[in-house]
C-alpha positions in Angstrom: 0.0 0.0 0.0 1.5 3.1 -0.7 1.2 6.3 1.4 0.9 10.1 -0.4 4.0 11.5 0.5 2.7 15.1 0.7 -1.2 16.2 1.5 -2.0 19.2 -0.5 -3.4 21.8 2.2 -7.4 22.2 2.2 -8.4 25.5 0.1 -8.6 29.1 2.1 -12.0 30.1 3.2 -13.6 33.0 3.3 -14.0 34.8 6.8 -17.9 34.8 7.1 -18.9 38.4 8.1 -20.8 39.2 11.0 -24.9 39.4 11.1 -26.7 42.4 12.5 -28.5 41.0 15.4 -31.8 42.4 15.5 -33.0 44.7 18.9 -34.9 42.6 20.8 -38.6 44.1 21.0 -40.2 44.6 24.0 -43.3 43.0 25.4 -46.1 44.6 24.5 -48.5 45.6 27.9 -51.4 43.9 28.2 -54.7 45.8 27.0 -57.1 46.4 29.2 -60.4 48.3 29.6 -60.7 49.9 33.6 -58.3 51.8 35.6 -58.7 50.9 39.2 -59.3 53.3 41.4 -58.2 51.5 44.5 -59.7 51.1 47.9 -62.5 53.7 49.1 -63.4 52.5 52.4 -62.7 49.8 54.6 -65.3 49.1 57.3 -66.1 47.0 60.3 -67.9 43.5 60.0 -68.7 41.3 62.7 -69.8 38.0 60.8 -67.6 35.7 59.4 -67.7 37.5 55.7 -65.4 39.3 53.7 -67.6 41.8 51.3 -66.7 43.5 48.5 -68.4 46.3 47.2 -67.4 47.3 43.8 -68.5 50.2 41.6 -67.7 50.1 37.8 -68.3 53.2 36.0 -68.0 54.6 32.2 -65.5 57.1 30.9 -68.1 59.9 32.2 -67.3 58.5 36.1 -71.5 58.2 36.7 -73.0 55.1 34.4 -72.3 52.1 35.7 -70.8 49.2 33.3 -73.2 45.9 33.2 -72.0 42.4 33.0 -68.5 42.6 33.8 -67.0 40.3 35.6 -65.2 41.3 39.5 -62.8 38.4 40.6 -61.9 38.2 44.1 -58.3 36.4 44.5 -55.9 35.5 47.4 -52.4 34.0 46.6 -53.7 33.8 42.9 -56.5 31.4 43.4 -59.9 32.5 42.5 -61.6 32.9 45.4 -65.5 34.0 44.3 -66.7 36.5 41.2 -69.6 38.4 40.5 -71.3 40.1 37.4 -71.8 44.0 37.5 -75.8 44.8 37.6 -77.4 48.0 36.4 -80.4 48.6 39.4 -83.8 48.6 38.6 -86.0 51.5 40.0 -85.9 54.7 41.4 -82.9 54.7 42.2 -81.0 55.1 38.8 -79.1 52.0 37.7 -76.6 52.5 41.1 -77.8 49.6 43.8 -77.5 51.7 47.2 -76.1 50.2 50.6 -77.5 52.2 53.4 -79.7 53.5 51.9 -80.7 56.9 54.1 -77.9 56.6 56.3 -74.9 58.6 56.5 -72.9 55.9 55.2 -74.5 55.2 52.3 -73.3 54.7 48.7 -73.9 53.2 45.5 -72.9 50.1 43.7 -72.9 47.8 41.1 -71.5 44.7 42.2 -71.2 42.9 46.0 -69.4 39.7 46.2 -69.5 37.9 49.3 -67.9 35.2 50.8 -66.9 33.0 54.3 -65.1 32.0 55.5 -63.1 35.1 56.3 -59.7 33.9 56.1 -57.0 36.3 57.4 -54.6 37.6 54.2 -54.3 39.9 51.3 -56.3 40.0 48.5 -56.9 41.3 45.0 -60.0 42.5 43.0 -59.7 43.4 39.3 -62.4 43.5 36.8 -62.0 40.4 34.5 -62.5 39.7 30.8 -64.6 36.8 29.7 -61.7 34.4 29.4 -60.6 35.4 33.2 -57.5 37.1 32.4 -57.5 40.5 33.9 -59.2 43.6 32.2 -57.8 46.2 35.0 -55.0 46.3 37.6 -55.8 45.0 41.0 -56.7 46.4 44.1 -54.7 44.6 47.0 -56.7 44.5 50.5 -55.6 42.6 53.7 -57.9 41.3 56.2 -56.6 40.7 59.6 -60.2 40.6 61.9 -63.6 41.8 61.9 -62.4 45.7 61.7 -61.3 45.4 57.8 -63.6 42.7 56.2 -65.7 44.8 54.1 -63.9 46.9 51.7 -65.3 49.1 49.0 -63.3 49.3 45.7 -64.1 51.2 42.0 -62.8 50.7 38.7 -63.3 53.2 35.5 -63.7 52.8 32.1 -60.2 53.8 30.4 
């Protein structure tokens, strides 16, 4: 067998040039409908509840917004939701609590639920696949002097 002596070297290759890396582009923020307005009130509640009464007005600050859904949340798991109402009868579409007392106010949605379990939670108007249409509102509830909050959210 007989062995090549000399191995011709391999042919020069060209130095690739370099490829402009695109920017990366950033993520674009989620669209959504309400701006929350945040907590309005906390207030006392003796039972074994935690309420939440929400108000979900229009652009104008004054309609309310029907059939949206509120979702109640603690450590991400949904806790309870409610559909917004619009209020039959004379008292415009608002539902009142208190009605004729000094602590009344309208509303357009009250969720409810017990037990009421000690920790922070977060409201946001939802969309219909239960991703969030507004920021949250974060409340904590420690005892019976900050289970019932009242919270609003406006049309962007």
């Amino acid at each position: 067998m007989a062995v090549v002596a000399k191995i011709p070297p391999p042919p020069p290759t060209n130095t690739p040039r370099p490829t402009n890396t695109p920017a990366p582009t950033a993520t674009p923020e989620p669209q959504i409908a309400f701006i929350a307005l945040g907590v309005l009130e906390t207030r006392s509640n003796g039972n074994d509840l935690v309420t939440v009464w929400a108000q979900l007005f229009d652009r104008s600050g004054k309609i309310p917004f029907k059939d949206r859904l509120v979702r109640v949340t603690r450590g991400g798991i949904v806790v309870k939701d409610e559909k917004s109402l619009f209020a039959p009868g004379s008292f415009g579409p608002w539902y009142q609590a208190d009605p004729g007392m000094d602590s009344e106010f309208d509303y357009n949605v009250k969720i409810e639920f017990s037990p009421a379990t000690p920790g922070t939670y977060e409201v946001f108007v939802a969309k219909a696949d239960g991703s969030p249409d507004s920021p949250s509102v974060s409340f904590v509830v420690t005892g019976p002097d900050d289970r019932t909050v009242r919270v609003a959210f406006k049309e962007k």
